[in-house]
C-alpha positions as CSV (number, residue, x, y, z in Angstrom):
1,X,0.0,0.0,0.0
2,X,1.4,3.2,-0.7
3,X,1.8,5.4,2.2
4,X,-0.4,8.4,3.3
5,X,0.3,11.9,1.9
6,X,-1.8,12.8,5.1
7,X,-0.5,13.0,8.6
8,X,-2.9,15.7,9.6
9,X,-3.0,18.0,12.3
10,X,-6.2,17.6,15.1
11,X,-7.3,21.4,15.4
12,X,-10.0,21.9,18.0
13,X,-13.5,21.6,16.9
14,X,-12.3,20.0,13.6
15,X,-12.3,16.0,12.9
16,X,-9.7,14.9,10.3
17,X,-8.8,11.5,10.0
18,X,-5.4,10.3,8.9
19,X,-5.5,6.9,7.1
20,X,-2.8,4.7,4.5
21,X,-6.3,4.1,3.0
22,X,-9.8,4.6,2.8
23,X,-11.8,5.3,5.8
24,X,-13.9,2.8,7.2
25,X,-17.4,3.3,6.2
26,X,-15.5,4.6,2.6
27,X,-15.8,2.7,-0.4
28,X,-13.8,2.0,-3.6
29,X,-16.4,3.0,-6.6
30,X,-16.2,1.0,-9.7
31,X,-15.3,3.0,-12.7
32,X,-18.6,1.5,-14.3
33,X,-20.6,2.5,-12.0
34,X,-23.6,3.8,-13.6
35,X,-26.5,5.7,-12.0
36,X,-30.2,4.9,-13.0
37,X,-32.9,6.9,-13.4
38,X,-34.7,5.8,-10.5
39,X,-32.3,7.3,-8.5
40,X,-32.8,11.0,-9.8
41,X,-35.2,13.1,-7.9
42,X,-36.2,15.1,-10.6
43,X,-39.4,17.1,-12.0
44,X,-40.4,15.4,-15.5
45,X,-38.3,18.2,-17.2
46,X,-34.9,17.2,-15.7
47,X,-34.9,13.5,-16.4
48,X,-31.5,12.4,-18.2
49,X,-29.7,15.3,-17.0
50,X,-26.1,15.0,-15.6
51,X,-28.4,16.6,-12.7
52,X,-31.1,19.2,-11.6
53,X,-28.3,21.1,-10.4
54,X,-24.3,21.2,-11.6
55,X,-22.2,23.4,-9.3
56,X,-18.6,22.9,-10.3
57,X,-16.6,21.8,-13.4
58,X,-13.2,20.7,-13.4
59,X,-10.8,19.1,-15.9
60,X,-7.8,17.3,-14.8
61,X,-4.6,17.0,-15.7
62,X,-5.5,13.7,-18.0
63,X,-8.3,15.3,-19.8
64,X,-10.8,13.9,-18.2
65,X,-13.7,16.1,-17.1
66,X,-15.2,16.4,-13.8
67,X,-18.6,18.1,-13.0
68,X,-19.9,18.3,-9.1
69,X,-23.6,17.6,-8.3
70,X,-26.3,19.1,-5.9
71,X,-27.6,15.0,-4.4
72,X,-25.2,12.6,-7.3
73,X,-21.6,13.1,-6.3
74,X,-19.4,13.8,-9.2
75,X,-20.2,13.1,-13.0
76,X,-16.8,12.0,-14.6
77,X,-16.5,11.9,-18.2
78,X,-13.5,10.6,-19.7
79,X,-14.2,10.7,-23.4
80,X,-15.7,7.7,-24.1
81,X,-18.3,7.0,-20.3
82,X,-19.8,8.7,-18.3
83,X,-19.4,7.6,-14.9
84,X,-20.8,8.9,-11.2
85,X,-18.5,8.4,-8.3
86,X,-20.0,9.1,-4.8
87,X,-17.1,10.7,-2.3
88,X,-20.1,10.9,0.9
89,X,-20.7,7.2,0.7
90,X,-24.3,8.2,0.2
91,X,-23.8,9.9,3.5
92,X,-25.8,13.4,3.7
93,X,-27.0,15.0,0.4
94,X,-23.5,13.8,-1.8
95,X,-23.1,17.3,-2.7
96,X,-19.4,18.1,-4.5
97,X,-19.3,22.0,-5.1
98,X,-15.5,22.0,-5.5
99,X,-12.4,20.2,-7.4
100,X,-9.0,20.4,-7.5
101,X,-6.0,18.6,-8.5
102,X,-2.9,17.8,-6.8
103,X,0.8,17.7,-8.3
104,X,0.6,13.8,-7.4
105,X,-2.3,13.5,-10.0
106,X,-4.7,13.0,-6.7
107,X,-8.1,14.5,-7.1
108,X,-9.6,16.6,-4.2
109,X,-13.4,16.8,-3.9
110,X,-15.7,19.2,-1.0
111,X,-18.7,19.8,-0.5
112,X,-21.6,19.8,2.3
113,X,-24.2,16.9,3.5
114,X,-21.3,14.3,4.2
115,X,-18.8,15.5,1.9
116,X,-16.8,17.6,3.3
117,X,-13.1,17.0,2.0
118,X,-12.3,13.8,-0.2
119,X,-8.8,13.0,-1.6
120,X,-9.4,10.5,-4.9
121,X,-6.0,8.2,-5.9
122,X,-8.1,7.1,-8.9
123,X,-9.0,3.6,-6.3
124,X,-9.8,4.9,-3.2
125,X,-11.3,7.5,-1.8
126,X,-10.2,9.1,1.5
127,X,-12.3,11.2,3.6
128,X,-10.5,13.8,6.0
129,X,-13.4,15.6,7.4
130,X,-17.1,16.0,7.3
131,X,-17.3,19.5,7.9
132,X,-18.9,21.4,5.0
133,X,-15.7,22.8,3.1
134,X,-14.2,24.1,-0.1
135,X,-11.3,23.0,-1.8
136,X,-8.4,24.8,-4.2
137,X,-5.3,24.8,-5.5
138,X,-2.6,27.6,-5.7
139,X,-1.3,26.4,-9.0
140,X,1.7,24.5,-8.1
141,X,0.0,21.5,-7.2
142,X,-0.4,23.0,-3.5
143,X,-3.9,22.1,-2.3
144,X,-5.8,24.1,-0.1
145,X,-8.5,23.8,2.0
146,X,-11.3,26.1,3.8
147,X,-14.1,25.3,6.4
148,X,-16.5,28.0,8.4
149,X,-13.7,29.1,10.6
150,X,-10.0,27.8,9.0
151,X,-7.9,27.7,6.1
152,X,-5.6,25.0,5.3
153,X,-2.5,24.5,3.0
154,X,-1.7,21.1,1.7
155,X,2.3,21.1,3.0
156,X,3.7,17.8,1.8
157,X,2.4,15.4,4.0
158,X,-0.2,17.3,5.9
159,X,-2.4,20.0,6.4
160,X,-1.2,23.0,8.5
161,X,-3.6,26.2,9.3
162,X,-2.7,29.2,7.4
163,X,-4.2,31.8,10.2
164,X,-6.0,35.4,8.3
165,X,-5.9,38.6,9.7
166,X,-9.9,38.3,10.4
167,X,-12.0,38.9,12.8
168,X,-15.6,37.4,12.2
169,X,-16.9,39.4,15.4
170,X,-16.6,42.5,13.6
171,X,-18.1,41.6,10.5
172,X,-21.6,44.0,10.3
173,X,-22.4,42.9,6.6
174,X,-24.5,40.5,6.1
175,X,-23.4,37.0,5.0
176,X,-24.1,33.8,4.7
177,X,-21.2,32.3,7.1
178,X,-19.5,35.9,8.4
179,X,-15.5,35.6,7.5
180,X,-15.5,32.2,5.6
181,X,-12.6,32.5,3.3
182,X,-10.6,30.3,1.0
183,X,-7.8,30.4,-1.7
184,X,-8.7,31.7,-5.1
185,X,-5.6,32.7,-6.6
186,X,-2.2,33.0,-7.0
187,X,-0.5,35.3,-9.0
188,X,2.0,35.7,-11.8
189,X,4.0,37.8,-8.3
190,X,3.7,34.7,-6.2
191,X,0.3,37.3,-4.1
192,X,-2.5,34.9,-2.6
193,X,-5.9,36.1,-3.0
194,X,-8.5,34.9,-0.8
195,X,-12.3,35.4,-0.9
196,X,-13.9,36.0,1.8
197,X,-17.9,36.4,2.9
198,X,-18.8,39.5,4.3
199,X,-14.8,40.5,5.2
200,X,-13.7,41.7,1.3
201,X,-10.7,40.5,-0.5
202,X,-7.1,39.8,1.1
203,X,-3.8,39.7,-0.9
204,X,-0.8,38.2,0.9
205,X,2.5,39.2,-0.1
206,X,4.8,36.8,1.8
207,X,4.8,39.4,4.4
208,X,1.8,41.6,4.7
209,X,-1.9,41.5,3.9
210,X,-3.9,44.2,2.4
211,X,-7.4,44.2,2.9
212,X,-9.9,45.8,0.4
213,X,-13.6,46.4,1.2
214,X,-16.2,48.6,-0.5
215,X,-14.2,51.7,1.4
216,X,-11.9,50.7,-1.4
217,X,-14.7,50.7,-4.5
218,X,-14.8,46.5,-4.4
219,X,-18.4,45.7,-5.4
220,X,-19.6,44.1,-2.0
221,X,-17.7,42.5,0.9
222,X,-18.7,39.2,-0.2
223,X,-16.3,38.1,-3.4
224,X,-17.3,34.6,-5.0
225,X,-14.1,34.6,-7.4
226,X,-10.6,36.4,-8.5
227,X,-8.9,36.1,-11.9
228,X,-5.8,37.6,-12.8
229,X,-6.1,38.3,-16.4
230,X,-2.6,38.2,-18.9
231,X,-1.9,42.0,-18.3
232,X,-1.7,41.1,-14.9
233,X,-4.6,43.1,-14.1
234,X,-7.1,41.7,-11.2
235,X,-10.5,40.6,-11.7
236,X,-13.4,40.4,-8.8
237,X,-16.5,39.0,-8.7
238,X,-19.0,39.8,-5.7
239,X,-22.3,39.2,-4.6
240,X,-24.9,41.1,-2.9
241,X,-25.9,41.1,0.7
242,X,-29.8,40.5,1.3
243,X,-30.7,41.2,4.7
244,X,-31.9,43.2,6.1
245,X,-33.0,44.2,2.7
246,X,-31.6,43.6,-1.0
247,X,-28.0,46.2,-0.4
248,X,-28.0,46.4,-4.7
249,X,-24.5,46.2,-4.8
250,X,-22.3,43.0,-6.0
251,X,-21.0,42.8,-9.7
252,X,-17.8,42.9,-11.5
253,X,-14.7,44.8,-10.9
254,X,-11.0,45.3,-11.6
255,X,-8.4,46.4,-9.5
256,X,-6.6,49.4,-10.6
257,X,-4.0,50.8,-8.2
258,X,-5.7,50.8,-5.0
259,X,-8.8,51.2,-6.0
260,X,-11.3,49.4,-8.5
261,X,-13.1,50.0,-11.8
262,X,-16.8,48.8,-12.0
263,X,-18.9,48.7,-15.4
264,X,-22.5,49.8,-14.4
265,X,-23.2,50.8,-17.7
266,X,-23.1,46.4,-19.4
267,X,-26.6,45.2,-18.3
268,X,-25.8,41.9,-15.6
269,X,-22.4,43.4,-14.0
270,X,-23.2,45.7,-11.9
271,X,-25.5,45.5,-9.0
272,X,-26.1,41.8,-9.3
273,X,-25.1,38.4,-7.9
274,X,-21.8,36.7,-10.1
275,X,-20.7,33.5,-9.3
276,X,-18.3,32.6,-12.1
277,X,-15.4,34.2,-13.3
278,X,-13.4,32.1,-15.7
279,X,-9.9,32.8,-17.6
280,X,-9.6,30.3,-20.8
281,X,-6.7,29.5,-22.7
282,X,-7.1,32.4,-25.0
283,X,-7.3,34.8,-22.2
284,X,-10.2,35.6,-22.6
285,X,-12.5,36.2,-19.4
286,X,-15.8,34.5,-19.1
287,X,-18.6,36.0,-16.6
288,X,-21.7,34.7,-15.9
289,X,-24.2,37.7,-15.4
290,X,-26.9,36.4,-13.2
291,X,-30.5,36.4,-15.1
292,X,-28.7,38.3,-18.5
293,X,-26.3,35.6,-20.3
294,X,-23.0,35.1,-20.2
295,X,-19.9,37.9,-21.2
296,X,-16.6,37.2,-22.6
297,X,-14.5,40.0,-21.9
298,X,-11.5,39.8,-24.8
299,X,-9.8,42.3,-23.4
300,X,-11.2,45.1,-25.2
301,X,-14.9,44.9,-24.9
302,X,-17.7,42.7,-23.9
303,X,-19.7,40.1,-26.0
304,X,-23.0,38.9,-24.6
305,X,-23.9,35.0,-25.0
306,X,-27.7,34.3,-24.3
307,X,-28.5,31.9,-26.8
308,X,-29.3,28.7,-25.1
309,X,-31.3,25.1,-26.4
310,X,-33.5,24.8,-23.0
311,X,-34.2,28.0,-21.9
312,X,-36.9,26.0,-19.5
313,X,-34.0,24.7,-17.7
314,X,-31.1,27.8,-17.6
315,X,-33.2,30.6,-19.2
316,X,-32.3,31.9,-15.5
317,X,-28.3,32.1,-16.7
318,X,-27.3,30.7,-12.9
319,X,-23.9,30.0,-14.3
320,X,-22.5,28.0,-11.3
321,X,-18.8,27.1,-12.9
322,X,-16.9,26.7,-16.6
323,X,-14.2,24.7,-17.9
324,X,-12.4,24.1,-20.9
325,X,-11.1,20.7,-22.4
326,X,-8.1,20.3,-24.6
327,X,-10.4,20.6,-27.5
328,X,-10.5,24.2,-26.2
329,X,-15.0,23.3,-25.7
330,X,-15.9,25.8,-22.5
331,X,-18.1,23.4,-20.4
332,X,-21.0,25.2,-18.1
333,X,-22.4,24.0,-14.9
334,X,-25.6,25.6,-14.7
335,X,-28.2,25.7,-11.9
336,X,-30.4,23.5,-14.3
337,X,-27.8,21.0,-15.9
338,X,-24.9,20.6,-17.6
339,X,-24.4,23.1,-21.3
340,X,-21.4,23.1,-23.4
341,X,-20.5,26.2,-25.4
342,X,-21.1,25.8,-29.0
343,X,-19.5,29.3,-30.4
344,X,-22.8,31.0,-30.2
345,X,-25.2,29.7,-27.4
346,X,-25.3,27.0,-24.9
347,X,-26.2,23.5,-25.7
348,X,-27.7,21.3,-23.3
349,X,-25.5,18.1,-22.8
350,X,-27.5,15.2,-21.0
351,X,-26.3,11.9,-19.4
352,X,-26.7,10.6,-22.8
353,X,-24.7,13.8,-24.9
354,X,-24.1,14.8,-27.0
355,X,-20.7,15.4,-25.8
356,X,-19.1,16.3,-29.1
């Protein structure tokens, strides 16, 4: 047996779980192992979908394609099957909102309902908490991983806390867990940026953080997603705050010298909720404007995309997460199911394609 990557720390209030292996309780999933409809609680509409609701896509290093579920695990999609793996053991919901990929070739899920955070060897799946949690990586192969109240870097062998300057107590905006944070970039300077909810947008230097709030023009406190773009410009995504009553702020913005540019004037950017931001291998930027379409921003202007197949099932545009195959296809996670990008519009890709 090979031995563990994992010799974790045991933080208070936190349950990780160290094994060579999997977990007891955790089992090995068949890479045939095929869901049937029975097993999809879905309106008449949704049958055949990947699922009612896709939250993340991911492609890994091998080409393969992942995309996480609301209730079915993760899809995989390899270019020939599609196959559903189930990191919660059918604990909880089997939700996987996040993916990421370590320099051993190891594939990280997280999620909530059970999930928590998963480590896949392509056999075995090991389970390190239950907690619900997020999972990234820095772009070295570094993993790291977020709950409610911590942050973790992957260091070699273990998982260490990586303390922020923040202090949830303070936070007066609303949010959905007050001072959650987690990685979502490193950039071409070796910065960190981490989201936060309702505490704005650290950068770590090595050294020093700066914090930026709306004091500082960001679009809310509450940032879902940061892109560096190949100028080496900054990209933001926020959301808005609802209680006690709808704040109308959240959009898209860049940071320009210590302060940020927002675009009120493109319908869907401004004043809204975004939830993906996505660089492809172009450099273009992709943005998913909540209830308008989708942008790509080519570094000059902005193109809208709202031509889609099923309008019945993401007429709404929740744009959830994007990726990109080595075919260069953009592949959408929709609240609604799973669309690939056809050069025009959206194109509604089921269990059963098409997927070319």
């Amino acid at each position: 047996m090979r031995p563990s990557l994992l010799h974790l720390l045991v933080v208070p209030g936190l349950l990780l779980t160290s094994c060579g292996g999997p977990i007891a309780g955790t089992t090995s999933t068949s890479p045939t192992d095929q869901v049937p409809l029975s097993e999809f609680r879905a309106d008449p509409d949704t049958i055949g979908q990947l699922a009612q609701y896709v939250v993340c896509a991911f492609t890994d290093s091998r080409g393969v394609r992942w995309f996480g579920t609301m209730g079915h695990g993760v899809a995989r999609y390899d270019g020939k099957t599609l196959t559903y793996l189930h990191p919660a053991d059918g604990r909880g919901g089997d939700v996987v909102s996040s993916i990421a990929e370590d320099k051993a070739g190891h594939l990280w899920f997280a999620g909530h309902d059970g999930t928590g955070v998963v480590r896949y060897d392509g056999t075995h799946f090991t389970q390190l908490w239950e907690e619900e949690s997020g999972v990234s990586s820095d772009g070295a192969g570094h993993i790291w991983a977020s709950t409610a109240s911590e942050v973790f870097r992957n260091d070699g062998d273990r998982l260490v806390p990586f303390a922020l300057p923040i202090d949830r107590a303070a936070i007066t905006s609303y949010s959905i867990v007050p001072g959650r944070a987690s990685l979502a970039l490193k950039d071409s300077n070796g910065n960190l940026w981490f989201r936060t909810d309702g505490h704005g947008l650290l950068k770590y230097d090595g050294t020093d953080f700066t914090h930026y709030t709306k004091e500082n023009g960001l679009c809310s406190n509450s940032v879902n997603q940061v892109v560096e773009d190949d100028q080496g410009r900054i990209w933001v995504i926020c959301m808005q705050a609802y209680q006690p009553m709808m704040t109308n702020d959240g959009g898209l913005c860049r940071l320009d010298g210590d302060g940020f540019t927002t675009f009120p004037d493109v319908e869907g950017l401004h004043n809204n909720d975004l939830y993906t931001l996505f660089k492809d291998r172009d450099g273009d930027l992709w943005i998913g404007a909540t209830g308008v379409g989708v942008y790509r921003y080519d570094g000059s202007s902005f193109t809208l995309f709202a031509a889609t197949d099923r309008p019945d099932l993401n007429g709404g545009f929740g744009l959830q997460d994007m990726t990109q195959d080595r075919n260069g296809t953009l592949w959408c996670a929709f609240s609604g199911g799973l669309f690939r990008f056809d050069g025009r519009g959206f194109v509604n890709v089921m269990r059963n394609g098409p997927w070319e």
